[in-house]
C-alpha positions in Angstrom: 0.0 0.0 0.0 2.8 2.1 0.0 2.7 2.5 -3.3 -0.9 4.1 -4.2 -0.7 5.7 -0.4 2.7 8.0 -2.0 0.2 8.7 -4.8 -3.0 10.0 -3.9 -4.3 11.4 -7.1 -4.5 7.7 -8.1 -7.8 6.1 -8.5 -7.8 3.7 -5.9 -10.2 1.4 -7.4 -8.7 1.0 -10.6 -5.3 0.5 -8.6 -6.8 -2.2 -6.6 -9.4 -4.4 -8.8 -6.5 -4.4 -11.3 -4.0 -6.2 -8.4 -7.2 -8.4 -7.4 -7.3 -9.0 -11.3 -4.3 -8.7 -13.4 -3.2 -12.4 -13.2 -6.9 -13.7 -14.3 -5.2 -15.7 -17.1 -1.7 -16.8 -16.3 0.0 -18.6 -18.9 3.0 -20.9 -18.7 6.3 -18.9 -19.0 7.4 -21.1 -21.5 4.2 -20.7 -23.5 4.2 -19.0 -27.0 1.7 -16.4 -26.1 2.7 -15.6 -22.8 3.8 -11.9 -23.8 -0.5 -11.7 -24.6 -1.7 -12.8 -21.2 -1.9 -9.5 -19.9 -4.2 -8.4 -22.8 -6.0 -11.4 -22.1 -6.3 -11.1 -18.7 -7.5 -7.5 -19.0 -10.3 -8.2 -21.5 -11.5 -10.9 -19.4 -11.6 -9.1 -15.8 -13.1 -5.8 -17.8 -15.9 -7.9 -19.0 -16.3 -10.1 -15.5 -16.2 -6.6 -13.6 -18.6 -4.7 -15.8 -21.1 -7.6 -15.4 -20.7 -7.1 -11.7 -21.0 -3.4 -12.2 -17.9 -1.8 -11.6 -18.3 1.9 -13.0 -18.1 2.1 -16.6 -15.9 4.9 -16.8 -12.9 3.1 -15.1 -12.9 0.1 -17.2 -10.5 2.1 -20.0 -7.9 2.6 -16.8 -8.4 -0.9 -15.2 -8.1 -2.5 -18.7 -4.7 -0.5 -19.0 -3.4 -1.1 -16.3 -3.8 -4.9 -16.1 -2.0 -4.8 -19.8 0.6 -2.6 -18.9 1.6 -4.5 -15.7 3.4 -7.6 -17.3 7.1 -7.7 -18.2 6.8 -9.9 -20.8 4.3 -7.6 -22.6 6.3 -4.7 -22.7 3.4 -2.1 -22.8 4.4 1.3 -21.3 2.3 2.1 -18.5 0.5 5.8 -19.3 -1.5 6.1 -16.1 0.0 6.9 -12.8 -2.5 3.9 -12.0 -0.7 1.7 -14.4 2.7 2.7 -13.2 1.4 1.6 -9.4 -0.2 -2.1 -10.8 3.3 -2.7 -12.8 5.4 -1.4 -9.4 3.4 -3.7 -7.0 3.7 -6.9 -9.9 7.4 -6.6 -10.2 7.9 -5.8 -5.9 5.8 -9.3 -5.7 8.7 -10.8 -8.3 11.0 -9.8 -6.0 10.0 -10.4 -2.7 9.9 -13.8 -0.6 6.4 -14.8 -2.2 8.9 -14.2 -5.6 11.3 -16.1 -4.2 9.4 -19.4 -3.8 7.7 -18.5 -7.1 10.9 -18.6 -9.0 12.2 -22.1 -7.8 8.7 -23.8 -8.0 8.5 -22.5 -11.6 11.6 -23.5 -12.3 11.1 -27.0 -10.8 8.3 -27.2 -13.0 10.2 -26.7 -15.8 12.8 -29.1 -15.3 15.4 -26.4 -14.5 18.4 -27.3 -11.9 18.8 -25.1 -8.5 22.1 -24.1 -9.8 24.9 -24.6 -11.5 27.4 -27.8 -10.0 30.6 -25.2 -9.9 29.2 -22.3 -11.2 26.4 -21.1 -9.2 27.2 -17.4 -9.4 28.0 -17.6 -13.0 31.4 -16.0 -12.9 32.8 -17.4 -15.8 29.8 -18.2 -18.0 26.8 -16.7 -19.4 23.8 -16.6 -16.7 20.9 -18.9 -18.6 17.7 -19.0 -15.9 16.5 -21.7 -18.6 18.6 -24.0 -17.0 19.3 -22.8 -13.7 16.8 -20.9 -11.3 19.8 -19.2 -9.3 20.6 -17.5 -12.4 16.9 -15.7 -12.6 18.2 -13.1 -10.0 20.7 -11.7 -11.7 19.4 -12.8 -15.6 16.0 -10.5 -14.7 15.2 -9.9 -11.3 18.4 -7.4 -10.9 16.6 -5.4 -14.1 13.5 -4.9 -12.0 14.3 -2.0 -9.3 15.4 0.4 -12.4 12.1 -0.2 -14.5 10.2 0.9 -11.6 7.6 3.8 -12.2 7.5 5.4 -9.1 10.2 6.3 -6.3 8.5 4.3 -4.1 8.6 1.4 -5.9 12.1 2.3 -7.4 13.5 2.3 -3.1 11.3 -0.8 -2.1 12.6 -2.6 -5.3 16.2 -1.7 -4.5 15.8 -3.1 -0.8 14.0 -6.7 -1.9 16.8 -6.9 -5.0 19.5 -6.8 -1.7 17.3 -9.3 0.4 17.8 -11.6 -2.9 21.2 -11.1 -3.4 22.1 -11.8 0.3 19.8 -15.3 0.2 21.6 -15.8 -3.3 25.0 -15.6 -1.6 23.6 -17.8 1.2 22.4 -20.1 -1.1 25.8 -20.1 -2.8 27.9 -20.9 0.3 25.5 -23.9 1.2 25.5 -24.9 -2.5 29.3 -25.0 -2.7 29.9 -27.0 0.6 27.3 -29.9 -0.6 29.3 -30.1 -3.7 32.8 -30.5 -2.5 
């Protein structure tokens, strides 16, 4: 809430059906139309929320904003509504919730924890693909930069430290159960 409470001029209705809504269709990262869930997702809670009767004339902003929040979708967010929903999305990616998120996708996927003598990829190329470790650094570093707001820009910066010091935790475990 810190977010939309930095930013009262921002319709907090459209801020928050959009978070309730944004991740109504939720595609498989590996799926070829990932990059279109967020339009799909938006079309569908627009129409579910106008047959509930959410007011008419904040169904342009919500639909926006639920596009405009996805990474993969690389829509610019033109709202200061918008700019909060994409905020909140990427602090999620990068919080503990995130965290678990990351190595249950990439369990799903097949991916290892992390490279055998390699974890922090020092002397190859990161690939997330194959190793959920190297999602930190590969994307999640990215994410406190393409923030919106300063809000989100200093809680982003804070959560990408948390990672990086469970990353180097992780590391120093990793590296005594391999020797």
């Amino acid at each position: 809430m810190t977010l939309l409470s930095s930013h009262p001029e921002a319709d907090r209705l459209v801020v928050l059906a959009a978070c309730y809504m944004h991740d109504i269709v939720n595609l498989p990262k590996n799926h070829a139309e990932r990059h279109l869930a967020s339009q799909y997702a938006a079309a569908l809670a627009s129409e579910r929320l106008r047959d509930a009767g959410f007011p008419a004339d904040k169904l342009a902003a919500l639909s926006h904003a639920i596009e405009a929040h996805s990474f993969s979708a690389c829509i610019p967010p033109e709202t200061i509504e918008a700019k909060i929903v994409q905020d909140a999305d990427r602090l999620d990616a990068l919080g503990a919730v995130g965290l678990a998120r990351l190595f249950y996708t990439a369990g799903h996927m097949g991916s290892a924890l992390a490279h055998p003598t390699d974890p922090l990829a020092l002397k190859r190329a990161t690939d997330d693909q194959v190793y959920a470790l190297d999602h930190i650094e590969k994307k999640l570093a990215s994410l406190p930069a393409s923030m919106q707001t300063a809000a989100g820009r200093k809680s982003g910066e804070a959560r990408l430290a948390w990672l990086r010091a469970f990353r180097d935790a992780f590391v120093a475990e990793w590296e005594c159960r391999q020797s």
